[in-house]
C-alpha positions in Angstrom: 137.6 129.1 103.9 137.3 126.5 107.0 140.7 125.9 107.6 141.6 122.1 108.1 142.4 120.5 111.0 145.4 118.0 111.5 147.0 116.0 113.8 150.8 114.9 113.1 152.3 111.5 113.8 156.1 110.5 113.7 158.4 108.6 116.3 161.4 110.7 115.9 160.8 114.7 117.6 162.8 116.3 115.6 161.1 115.4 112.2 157.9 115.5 113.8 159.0 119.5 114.8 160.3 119.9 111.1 157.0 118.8 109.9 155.4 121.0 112.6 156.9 124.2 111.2 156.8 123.3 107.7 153.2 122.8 107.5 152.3 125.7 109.6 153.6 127.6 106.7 150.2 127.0 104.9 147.3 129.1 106.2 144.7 126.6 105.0 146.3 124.4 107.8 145.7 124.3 111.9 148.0 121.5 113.6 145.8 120.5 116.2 148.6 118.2 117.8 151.8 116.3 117.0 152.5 113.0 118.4 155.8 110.6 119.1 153.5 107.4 119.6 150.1 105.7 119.2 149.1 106.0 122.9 149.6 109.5 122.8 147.3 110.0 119.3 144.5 107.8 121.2 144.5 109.8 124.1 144.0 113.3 122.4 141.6 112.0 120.0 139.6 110.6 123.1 138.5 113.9 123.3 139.2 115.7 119.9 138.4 115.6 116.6 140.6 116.6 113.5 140.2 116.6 109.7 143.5 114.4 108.8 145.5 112.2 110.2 149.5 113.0 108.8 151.2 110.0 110.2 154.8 107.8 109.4 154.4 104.3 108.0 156.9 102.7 110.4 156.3 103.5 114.3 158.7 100.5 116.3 157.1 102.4 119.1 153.2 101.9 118.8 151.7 100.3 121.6 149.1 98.7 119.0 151.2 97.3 116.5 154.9 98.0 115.1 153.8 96.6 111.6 153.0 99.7 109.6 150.2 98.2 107.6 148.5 97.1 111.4 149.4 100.3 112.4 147.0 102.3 109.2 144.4 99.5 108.9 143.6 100.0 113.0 143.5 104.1 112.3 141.0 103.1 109.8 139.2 101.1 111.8 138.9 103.2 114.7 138.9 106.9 112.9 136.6 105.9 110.1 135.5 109.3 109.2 139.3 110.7 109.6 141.5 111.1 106.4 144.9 109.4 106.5 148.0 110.5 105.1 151.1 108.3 105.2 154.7 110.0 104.9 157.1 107.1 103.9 160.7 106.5 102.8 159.6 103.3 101.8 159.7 102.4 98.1 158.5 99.1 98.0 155.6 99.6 95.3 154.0 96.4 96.7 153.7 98.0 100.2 152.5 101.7 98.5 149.9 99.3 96.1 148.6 98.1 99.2 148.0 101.6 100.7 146.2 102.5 98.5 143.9 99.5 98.0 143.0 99.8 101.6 141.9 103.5 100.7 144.6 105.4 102.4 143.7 108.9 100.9 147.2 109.8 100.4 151.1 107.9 100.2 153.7 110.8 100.4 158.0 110.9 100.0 159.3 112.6 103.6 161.5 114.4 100.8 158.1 115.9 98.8 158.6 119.6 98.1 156.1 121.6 100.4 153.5 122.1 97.6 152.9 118.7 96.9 152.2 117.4 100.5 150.0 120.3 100.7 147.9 119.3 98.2 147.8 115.9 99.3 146.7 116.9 102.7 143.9 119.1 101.0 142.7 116.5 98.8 142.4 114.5 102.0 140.5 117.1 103.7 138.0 117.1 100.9 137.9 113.3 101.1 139.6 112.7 98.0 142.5 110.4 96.9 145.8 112.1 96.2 147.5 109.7 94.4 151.0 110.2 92.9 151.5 107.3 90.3 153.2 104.2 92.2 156.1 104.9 89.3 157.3 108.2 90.1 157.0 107.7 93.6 159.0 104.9 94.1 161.7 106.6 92.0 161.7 109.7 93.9 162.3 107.4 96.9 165.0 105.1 95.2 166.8 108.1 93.4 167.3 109.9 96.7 168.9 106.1 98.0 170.5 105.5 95.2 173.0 108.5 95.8 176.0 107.3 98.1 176.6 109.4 100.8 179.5 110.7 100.4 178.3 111.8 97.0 176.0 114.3 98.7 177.8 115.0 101.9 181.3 115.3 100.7 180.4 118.6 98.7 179.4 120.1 102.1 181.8 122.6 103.7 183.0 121.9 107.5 181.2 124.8 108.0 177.9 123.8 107.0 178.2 120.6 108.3 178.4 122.2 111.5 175.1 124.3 111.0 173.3 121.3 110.4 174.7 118.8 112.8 173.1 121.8 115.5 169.9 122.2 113.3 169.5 118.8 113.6 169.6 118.6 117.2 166.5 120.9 117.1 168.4 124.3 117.6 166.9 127.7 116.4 169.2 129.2 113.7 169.4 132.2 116.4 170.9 129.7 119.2 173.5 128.1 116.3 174.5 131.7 115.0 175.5 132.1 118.7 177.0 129.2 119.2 179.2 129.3 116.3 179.5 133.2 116.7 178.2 134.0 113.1 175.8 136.4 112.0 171.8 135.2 112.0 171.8 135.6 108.4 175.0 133.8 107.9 174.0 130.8 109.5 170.3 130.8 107.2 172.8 131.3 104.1 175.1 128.0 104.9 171.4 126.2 106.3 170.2 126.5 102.6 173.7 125.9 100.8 173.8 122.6 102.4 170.3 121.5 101.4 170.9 122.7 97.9 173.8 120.4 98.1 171.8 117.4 99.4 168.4 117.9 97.0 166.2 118.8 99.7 163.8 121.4 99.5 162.4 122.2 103.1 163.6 121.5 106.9 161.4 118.7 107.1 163.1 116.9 104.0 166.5 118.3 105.6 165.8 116.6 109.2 164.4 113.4 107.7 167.3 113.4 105.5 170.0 113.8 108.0 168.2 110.8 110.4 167.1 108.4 107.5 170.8 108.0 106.0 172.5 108.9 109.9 174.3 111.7 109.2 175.4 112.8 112.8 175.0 109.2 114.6 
């Protein structure tokens, strides 16, 4: 089976790296590139081609428009035989309605388990529309808002508040267990305690967490 290609699209590096390694997980998958910005998207595809484009709503950044529903419509426009998945924290369903109307082939959570992002990039791929109803989306989305922080964070211990402040910064778990002199396996055990804690299923979904409510700002 022809595995597909993707390119990766998200202003902040360190959830663009957490969506890097999550993805690469899949064996149906080949990350072709991962981007910060518009400009740098253009320029590979210049002289590349990929299957999908896996790309955040809101980039402040672009150099073609900051607006996320300028920023899709142009990737339409210029990539028309590209598929487009959007990764959002946005629960708007007016916003997510209007995705889809404009054919997006798929609107994911950032906080989607693994399996289901998977399958929306393969439906993608096969230039099909993945779409979870507007409903359940936007509930996954407000749910994971709704929740003070200090509901979430306040059942963390010190110590794996510490583990993730480091994750976050983008170190390996081998560099944290070194910092923190704890074992390798120590440091995986508090990694996954804490995002049992906080509902998130995967490092990307941790990362994004982490930024989106400023954990360690």
């Amino acid at each position: 089976m022809k595995k597909l290609t993707l390119a990766l699209v998200d202003d902040h590096p360190i959830v663009l790296s957490g969506l890097k390694e999550t993805l690469s997980q899949s064996h149906n998958l080949s990350i072709e590139g991962a981007f910060t910005s518009d400009a740098e998207l253009f320029s590979f595809l210049n002289h590349h081609t990929v299957d999908v484009i896996v790309t955040d709503y809101m980039m402040p950044n672009n150099t073609q428009s900051s607006d996320g529903q300028n920023y899709i419509q142009f990737l339409q426009r210029k990539y028309p035989n590209t598929a487009l998945v959007v990764l959002t924290m946005i629960s708007n369903p007016m916003i997510i309605q209007t995705l889809y109307d404009n054919n997006v082939n798929a609107v994911v959570s950032k906080e989607a388990p693994l399996p289901e992002l998977i399958k929306a990039i393969t439906l993608a791929g096969q230039g099909k529309q993945y779409r979870q109803p507007i409903a359940d989306l936007t509930t996954t989305i407000k749910s994971r808002k709704a929740s003070t922080l200090d509901e979430r964070v306040k059942t963390l211990s010190p110590r794996e508040l510490e583990v993730l402040r480091l994750f976050v910064q983008g170190k390996p778990i081998v560099e944290i267990a070194k910092l923190l002199n704890r074992s390798d396996k120590t440091i995986s055990l508090q990694k996954n305690a804490a995002m049992r804690k906080l509902g998130v299923e995967n490092n990307q979904a941790l990362i994004s967490y982490c930024i989106t409510h400023h954990l360690f700002d």
